[in-house]
Steps between C-alpha positions, in 0.01 A plus 500: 500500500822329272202555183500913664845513504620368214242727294627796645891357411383492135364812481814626632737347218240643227505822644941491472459320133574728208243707376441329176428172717174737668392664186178344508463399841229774621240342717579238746208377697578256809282301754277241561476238305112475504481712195846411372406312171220770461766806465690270314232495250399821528863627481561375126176596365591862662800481322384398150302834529811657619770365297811711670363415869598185722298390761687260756275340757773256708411185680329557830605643759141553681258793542773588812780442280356732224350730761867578579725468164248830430568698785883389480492643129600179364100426300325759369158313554431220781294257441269375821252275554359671799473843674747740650539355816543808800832441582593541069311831515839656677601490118234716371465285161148514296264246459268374242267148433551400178329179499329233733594113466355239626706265742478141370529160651677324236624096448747346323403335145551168681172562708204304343107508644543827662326819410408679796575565826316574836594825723484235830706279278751737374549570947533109541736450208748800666441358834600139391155378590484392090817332357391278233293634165221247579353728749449728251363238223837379342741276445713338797798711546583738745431872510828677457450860601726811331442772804644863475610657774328701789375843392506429114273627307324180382499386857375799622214497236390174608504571860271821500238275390572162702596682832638158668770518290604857535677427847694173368851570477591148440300282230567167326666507195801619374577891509599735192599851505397631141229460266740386210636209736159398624362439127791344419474232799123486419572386106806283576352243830258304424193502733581867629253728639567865532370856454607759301346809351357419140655751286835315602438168344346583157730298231518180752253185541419494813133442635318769640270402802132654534470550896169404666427449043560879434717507222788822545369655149485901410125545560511295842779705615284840434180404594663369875450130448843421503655650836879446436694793324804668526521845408767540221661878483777715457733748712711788420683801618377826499237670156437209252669653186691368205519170373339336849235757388470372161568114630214544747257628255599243270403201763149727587438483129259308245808247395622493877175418627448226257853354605381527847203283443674250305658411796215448719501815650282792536617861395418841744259709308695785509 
């Protein structure tokens, strides 16, 4: 809420700033932090093609978070690692599925004799059952678990497919409330476990985890083998015109889809 808040606050102040401090602020795209470093990416190349246009994706401020700065008028775009949810439809915002990534168990550098993990296992280790990385074939330290909160993306990802964790509210493991902070705990604590969705953690060294020794690669998320995905999109108000037009078609083509894949995900084919 303070991340909400204080987003909304800057826009504010940029929108009273001179007009020479705005003259190339044209797109501002705000929410989750799934596909954060993606738009980030995406953003600058758009901009090298479009050398009088500035892109500004902020930190996140989740798929809610974005879901609202749009209908609020403060982003043109949100970005949302999910679906419109019925009680956001009240805002009568578009939709569209840009990209699929795959939700990743991932471990701290530190981690050593560990490449894959179990679906039982991954239950145990959020039920406390498994505390130490011997269970799973490694050294003896403790499992230290990086959670994100209930109803996350990620989380939710995870618990369409292992239904026993769905209805647990309350896991072991320390809780974080954006994407950004979880990768950051996950690269900075040594022995961490945590999950994250992939296209979030390109540029960093941590291990990704096959589960039950299904590695979370491009052709493995389209032919079904790998079941954990969040659904990366965008919102906006109203007929797609303009420069979200001209952004969108950007991300939808050749260059944008080979961004896309560079970051482990998989791009819509439309």
């Amino acid at each position: 809420m303070k991340k909400t808040a204080l987003f909304f606050l800057s826009i504010i102040i940029l929108l009273l700033m001179p007009a020479s401090g705005l003259a190339k602020r044209k797109l501002v795209i705000a929410g989750t932090g799934d596909s954060q470093l993606l738009l980030r990416t995406l953003a600058k190349a758009f901009e090298k093609k479009y050398k009088k246009v500035k892109v500004d994706v902020p930190d996140s401020i989740g798929s809610s978070g974005g879901i609202r700065a749009v209908a609020e008028g403060a982003a043109d775009l949100g970005r949302v690692a999910r679906e419109i949810k019925e009680i956001e439809k009240k805002y009568k915002l578009n939709y569209m599925l840009f990209a699929r990534s795959p939700v990743v168990f991932a471990v701290n550098p530190s981690v050593r004799g560990v490449d894959n993990v179990s679906r039982s296992n991954i239950l145990k280790i959020m039920k406390g059952e498994i505390s130490s990385w011997t269970e799973l074939g490694g050294d003896e330290y403790k499992i230290y678990i990086v959670q994100r909160e209930f109803g996350d993306s990620s989380r939710t990802a995870i618990g369409n497919i292992i239904p026993e964790l769905k209805e647990m509210k309350e896991m072991v493991g320390k809780t974080f409330f954006s994407t950004p902070d979880t990768v950051a705990a996950l690269s900075r604590y040594q022995y961490t476990l945590g999950y994250t969705s992939l296209s979030a953690i390109k540029g960093t060294d941590l291990i990704i985890l096959k589960v039950d020794g299904i590695y979370p690669s491009a052709e493995n998320i389209i032919n079904d083998s790998y079941p954990y995905v969040v659904p990366l999109g965008f919102v906006w108000q109203g007929k797609l015109k303009g420069l979200k037009k001209k952004f969108i078609n950007f991300v939808k083509s050749k260059e944008g889809k080979r961004i896309i894949t560079e970051f482990g995900a998989v791009p819509t084919e439309k």
